[in-house]
PATI-803397 format. One record per residue (C-alpha): residue in three letters; x, y, z. Coordinates in steps of 0.2 Angstrom, whole numbers. Example, Ala and Ser with C-alpha at 12.3 -4.5 7.8 and 13.67 -1.06 7.14 Angstrom:
REM PATI-803397
@dopa->ALA, east->62, north->-22, up->39
@dopa->SER, east->68, north->-5, up->36
***
This chain:
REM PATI-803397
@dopa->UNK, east->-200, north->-220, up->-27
@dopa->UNK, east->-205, north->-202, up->-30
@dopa->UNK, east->-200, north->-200, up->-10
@dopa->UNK, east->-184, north->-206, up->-16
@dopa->UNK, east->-183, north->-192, up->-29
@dopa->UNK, east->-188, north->-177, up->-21
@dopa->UNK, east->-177, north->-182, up->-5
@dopa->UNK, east->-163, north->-183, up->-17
@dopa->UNK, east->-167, north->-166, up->-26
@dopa->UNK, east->-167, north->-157, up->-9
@dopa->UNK, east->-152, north->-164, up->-3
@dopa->UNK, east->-144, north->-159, up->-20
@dopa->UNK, east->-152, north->-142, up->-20
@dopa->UNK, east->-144, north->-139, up->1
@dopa->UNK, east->-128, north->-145, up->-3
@dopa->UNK, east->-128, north->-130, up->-21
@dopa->UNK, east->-134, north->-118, up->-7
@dopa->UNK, east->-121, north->-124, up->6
@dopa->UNK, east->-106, north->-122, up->-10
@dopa->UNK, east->-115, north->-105, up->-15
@dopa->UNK, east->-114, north->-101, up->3
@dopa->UNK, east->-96, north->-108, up->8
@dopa->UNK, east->-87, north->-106, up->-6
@dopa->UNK, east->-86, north->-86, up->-7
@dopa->UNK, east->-80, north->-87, up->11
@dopa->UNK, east->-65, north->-98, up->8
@dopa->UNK, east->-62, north->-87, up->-8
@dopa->UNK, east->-61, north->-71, up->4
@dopa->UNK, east->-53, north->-81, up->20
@dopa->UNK, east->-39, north->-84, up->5
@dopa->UNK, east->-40, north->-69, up->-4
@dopa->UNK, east->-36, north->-58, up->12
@dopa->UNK, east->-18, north->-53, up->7
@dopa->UNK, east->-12, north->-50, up->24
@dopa->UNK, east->-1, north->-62, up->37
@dopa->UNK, east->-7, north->-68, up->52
@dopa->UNK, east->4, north->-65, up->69
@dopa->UNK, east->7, north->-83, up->69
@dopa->UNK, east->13, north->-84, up->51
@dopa->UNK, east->24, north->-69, up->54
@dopa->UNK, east->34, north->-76, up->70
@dopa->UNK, east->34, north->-94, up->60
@dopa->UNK, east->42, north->-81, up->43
@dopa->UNK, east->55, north->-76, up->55
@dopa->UNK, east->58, north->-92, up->67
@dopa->UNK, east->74, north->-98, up->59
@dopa->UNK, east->80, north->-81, up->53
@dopa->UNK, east->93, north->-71, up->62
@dopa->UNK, east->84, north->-54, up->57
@dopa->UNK, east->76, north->-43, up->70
@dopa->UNK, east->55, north->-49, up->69
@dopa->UNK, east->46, north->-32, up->67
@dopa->UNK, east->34, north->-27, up->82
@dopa->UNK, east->16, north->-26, up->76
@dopa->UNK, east->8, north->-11, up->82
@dopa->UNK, east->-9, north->-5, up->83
@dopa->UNK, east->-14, north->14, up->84
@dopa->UNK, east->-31, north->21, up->86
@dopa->UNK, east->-33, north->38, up->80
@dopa->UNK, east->-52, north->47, up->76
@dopa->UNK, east->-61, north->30, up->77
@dopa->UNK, east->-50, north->21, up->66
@dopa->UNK, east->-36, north->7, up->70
@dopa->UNK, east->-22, north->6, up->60
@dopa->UNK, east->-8, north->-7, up->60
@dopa->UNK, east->8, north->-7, up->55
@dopa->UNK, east->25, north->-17, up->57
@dopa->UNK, east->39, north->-11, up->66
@dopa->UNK, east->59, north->-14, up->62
@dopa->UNK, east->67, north->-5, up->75
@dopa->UNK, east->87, north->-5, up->70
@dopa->UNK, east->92, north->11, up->79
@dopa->UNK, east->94, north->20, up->65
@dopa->UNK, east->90, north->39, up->64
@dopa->UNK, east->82, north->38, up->47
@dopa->UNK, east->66, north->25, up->43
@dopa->UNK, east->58, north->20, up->27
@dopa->UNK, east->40, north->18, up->29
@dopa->UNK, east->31, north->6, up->17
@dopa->UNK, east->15, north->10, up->8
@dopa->UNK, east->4, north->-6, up->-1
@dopa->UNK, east->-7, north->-4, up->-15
@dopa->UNK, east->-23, north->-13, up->-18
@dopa->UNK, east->-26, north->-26, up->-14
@dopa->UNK, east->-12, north->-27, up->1
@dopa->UNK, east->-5, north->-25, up->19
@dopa->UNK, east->11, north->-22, up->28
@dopa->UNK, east->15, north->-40, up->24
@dopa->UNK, east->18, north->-36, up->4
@dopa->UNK, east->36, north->-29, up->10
@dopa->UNK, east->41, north->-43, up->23
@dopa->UNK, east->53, north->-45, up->13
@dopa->UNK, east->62, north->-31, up->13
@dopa->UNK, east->62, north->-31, up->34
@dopa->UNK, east->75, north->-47, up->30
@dopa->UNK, east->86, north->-36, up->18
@dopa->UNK, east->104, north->-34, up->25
@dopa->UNK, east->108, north->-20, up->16
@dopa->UNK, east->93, north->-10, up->22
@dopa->UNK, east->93, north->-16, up->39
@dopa->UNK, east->112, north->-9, up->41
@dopa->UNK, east->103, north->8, up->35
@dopa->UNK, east->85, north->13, up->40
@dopa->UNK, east->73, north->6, up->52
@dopa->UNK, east->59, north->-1, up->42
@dopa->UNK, east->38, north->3, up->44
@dopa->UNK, east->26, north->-7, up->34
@dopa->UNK, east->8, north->2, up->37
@dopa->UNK, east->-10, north->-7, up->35
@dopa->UNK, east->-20, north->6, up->24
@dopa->UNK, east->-37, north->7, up->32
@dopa->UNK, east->-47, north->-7, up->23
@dopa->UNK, east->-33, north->-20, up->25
@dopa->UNK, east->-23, north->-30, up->33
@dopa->UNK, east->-28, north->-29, up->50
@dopa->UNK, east->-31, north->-11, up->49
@dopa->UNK, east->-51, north->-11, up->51
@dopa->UNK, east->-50, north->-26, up->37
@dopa->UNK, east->-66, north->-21, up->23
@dopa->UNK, east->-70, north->-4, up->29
@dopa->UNK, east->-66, north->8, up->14
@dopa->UNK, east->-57, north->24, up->16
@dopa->UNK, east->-59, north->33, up->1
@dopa->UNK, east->-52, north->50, up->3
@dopa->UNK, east->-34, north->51, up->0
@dopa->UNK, east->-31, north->67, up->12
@dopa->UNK, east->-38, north->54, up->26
@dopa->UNK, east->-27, north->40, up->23
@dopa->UNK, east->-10, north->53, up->21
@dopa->UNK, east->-18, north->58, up->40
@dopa->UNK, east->-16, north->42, up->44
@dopa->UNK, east->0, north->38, up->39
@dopa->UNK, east->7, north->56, up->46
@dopa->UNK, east->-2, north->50, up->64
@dopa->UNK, east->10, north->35, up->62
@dopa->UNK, east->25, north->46, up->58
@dopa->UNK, east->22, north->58, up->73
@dopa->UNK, east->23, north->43, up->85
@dopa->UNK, east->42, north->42, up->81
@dopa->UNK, east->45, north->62, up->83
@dopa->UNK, east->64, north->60, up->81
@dopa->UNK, east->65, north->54, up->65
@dopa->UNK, east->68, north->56, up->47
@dopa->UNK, east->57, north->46, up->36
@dopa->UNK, east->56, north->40, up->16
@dopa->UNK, east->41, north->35, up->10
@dopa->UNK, east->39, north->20, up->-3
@dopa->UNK, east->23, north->20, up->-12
@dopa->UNK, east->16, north->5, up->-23
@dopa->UNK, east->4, north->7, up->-36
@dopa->UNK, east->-9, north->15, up->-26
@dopa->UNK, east->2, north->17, up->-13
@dopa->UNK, east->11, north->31, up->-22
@dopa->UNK, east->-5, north->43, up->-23
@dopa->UNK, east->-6, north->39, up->-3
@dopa->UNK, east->12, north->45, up->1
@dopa->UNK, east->12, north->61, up->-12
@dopa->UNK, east->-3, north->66, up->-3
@dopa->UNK, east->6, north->63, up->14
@dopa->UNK, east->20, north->75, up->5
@dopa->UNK, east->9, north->86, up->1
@dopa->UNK, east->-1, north->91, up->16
@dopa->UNK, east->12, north->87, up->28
@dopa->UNK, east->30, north->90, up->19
@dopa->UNK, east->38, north->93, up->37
@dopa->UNK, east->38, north->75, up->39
@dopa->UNK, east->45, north->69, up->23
@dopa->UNK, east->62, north->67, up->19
@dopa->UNK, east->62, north->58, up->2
@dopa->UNK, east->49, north->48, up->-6
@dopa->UNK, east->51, north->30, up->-18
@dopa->UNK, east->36, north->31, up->-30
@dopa->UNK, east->33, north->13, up->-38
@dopa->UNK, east->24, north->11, up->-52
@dopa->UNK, east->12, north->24, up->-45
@dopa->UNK, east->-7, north->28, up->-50
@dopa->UNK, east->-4, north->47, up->-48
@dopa->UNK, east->-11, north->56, up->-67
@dopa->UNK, east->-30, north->58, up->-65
@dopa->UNK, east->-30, north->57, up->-85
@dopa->UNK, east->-24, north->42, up->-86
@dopa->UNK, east->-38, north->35, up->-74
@dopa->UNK, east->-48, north->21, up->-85
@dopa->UNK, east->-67, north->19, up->-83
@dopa->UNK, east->-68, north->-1, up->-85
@dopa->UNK, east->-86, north->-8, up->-85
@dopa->UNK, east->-79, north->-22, up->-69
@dopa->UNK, east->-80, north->-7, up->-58
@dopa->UNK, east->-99, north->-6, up->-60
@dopa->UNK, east->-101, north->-22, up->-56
@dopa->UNK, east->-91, north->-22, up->-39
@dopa->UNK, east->-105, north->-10, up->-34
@dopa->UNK, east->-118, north->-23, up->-33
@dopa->UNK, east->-122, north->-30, up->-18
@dopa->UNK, east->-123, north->-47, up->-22
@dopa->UNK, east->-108, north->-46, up->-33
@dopa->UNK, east->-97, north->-35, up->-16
@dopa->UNK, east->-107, north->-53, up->-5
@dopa->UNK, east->-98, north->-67, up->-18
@dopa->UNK, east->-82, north->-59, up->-21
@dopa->UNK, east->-66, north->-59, up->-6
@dopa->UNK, east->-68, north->-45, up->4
@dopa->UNK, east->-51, north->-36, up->-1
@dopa->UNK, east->-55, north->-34, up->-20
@dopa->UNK, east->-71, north->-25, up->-15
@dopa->UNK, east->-60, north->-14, up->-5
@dopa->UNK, east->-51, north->-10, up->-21
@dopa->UNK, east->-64, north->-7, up->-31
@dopa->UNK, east->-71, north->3, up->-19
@dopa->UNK, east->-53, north->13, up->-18
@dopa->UNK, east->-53, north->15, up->-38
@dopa->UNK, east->-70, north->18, up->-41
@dopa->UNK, east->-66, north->37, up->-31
@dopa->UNK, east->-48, north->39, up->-36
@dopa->UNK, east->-50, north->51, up->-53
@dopa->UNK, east->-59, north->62, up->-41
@dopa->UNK, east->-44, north->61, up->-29
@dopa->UNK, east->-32, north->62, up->-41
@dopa->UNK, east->-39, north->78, up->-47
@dopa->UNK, east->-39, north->86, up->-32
@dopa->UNK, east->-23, north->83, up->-28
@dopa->UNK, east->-18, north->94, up->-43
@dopa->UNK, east->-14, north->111, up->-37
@dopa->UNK, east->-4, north->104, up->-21
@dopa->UNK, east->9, north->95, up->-32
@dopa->UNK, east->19, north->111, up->-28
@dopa->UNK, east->20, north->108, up->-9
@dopa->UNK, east->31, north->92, up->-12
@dopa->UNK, east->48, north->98, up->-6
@dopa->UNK, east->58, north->79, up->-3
@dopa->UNK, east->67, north->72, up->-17
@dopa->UNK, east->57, north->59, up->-26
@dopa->UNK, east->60, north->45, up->-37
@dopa->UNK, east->49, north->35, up->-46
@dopa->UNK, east->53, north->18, up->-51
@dopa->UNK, east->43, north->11, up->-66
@dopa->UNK, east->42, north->-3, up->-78
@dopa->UNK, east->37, north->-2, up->-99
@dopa->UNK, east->29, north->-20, up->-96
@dopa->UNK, east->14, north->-12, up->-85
@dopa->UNK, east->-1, north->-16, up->-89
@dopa->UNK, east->-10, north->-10, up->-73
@dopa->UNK, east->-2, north->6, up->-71
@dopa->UNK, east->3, north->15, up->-89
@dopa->UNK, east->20, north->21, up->-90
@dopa->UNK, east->15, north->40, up->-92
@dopa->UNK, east->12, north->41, up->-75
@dopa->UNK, east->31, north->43, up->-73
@dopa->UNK, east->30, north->56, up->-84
@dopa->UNK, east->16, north->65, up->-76
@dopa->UNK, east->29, north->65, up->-60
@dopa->UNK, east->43, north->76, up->-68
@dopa->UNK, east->29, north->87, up->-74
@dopa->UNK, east->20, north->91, up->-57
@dopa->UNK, east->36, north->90, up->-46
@dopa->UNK, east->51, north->101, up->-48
@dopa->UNK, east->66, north->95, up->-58
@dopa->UNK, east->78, north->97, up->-47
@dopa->UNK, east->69, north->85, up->-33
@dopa->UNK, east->63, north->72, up->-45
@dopa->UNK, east->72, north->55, up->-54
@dopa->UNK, east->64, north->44, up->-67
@dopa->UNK, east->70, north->26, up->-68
@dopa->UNK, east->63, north->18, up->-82
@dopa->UNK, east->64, north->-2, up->-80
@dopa->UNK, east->66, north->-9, up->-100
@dopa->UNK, east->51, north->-25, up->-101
@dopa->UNK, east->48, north->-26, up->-81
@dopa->UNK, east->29, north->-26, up->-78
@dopa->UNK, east->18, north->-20, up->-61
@dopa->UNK, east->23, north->-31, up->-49
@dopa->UNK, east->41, north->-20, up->-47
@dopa->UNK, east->40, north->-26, up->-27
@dopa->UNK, east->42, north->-43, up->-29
@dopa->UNK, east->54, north->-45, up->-45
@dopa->UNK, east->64, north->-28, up->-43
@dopa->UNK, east->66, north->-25, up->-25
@dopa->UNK, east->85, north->-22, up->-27
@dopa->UNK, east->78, north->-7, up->-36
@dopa->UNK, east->70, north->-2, up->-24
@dopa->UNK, east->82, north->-4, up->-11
@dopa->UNK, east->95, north->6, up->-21
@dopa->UNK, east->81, north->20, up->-21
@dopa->UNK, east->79, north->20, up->-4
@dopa->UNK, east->98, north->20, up->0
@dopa->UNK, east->102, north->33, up->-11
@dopa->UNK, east->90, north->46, up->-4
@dopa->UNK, east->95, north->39, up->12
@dopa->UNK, east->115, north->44, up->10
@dopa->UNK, east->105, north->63, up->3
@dopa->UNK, east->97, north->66, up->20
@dopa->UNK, east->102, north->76, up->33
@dopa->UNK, east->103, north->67, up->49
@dopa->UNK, east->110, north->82, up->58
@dopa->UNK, east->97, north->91, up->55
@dopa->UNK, east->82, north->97, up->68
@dopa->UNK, east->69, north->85, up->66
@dopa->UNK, east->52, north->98, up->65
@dopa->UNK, east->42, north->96, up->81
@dopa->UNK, east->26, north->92, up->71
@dopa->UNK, east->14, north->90, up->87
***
């Protein structure tokens, strides 16, 4: 009988192990936010839309993937998650008519998701705005508009900032952009265990990881608000509990105001992507309809 017990206690005490083993794998393998190529080709199987090319470019030891919508258009908007994220968080918008009669579309993997070296961090802001201008560079002939969400928006000001050649508009989207406004909240601490980065999906440690330095980034973005020469609108809702609202108004007080547009959504929260895309796609057509296509793209290699 007490063989009984204690075979039963071990069995008990494997399967706990094997659930505290498996279970934080299925939560990751879930928590991934990012489409498969399989899953994309089955999004677009029945749809008369152009399927985007997935692309992978290696640049200074990093991959980084991106989405493709090639409609032979001399203008292309170029899609920028936040965090957690990947290109997919726009999909979307790459079925959207309206836009595909207009802009070519690019939805970019920033490094740590998607399929963009999925888990390994990139901290500094100047290196993912590199990375987005090496993707821009591989399409020399043409004009781009950047969309930037919630942490997506820092990313593509810093790529205005240290490479304003290349930009031609930007759509800031509930952006995380004011350093003052950067909380310390006590969860952050605890995504710097290791135990806790072991049990929780591998994107939300990528965040925290990305939050836990962004202050810092932020500040030193400060004095190169003045290199920002594309006109910029900033999309954001009164709802939004992740990202304050001020943050809009840091934007017409660091960028000049005859480049910059507030549109100020009455009781609409973060998530602006998903249940305000028209907004979005108004933005990106009007800035579209303000560039130049005539003009000399700069040869920026």
């Amino acid at each position: 009988m007490e063989n009984i017990i204690k075979h039963k206690v071990t069995k008990r005490v494997a399967f706990s192990l094997a659930i505290l083993f498996i279970l934080p794998q299925i939560a990751s393998s879930c928590l991934q936010f990012r489409m498969t190529n399989r899953e994309v080709d089955e999004y677009f199987k029945e749809s008369k839309h152009q399927q985007p090319k997935i692309v992978k470019l290696s640049t200074e030891g990093r991959t980084i993937n991106y989405a493709f919508q090639d409609n032979q258009k001399p203008v292309t908007a170029v899609f920028v998650h936040g965090a957690p994220g990947s290109w997919s968080a726009f999909v979307d918008f790459m079925k959207n008519e309206n836009l595909r009669e207009h802009v070519n579309m690019i939805s970019v993997d920033r490094p740590g998701y998607g399929f963009s070296d999925f888990g390994e961090t990139e901290t500094s802001l100047e290196n993912q705005a590199f990375f987005i201008s090496e993707v821009l560079q591989e399409y020399p002939d043409q004009h781009f508009i950047l969309i930037g969400h919630s942490l997506g928006g820092p990313v593509i000001a810093r790529t205005a900032m240290d490479y304003p050649e290349l930009v031609s508009g930007m759509v800031m989207v509930a952006p995380s952009i004011d350093p003052e406004l950067e909380k310390e909240e006590w969860f952050r601490y605890l995504g710097k265990n290791r135990l806790v980065k072991w049990i929780i999906p591998t994107s939300f440690w990528v965040t925290n990881e990305e939050i836990w330095y962004l202050k810092g980034e932020l500040e030193l973005m400060l004095p190169l608000w003045e290199n920002i020469k594309s006109e910029t609108i900033v999309i954001q809702g009164t709802d939004d509990n992740l990202v304050p609202k001020g943050n809009a108004d840091f934007a017409e007080k660091m960028l000049d105001k005859d480049l910059v547009e507030v549109w100020m959504l009455e009781g609409v929260n973060h998530f602006i992507p998903w249940n305000n895309s028209q907004k979005i796609t108004d933005a990106i057509l009007k800035l579209k309809n303000n560039v130049d296509v005539g003009a000399e793209v700069p040869n920026t290699f």
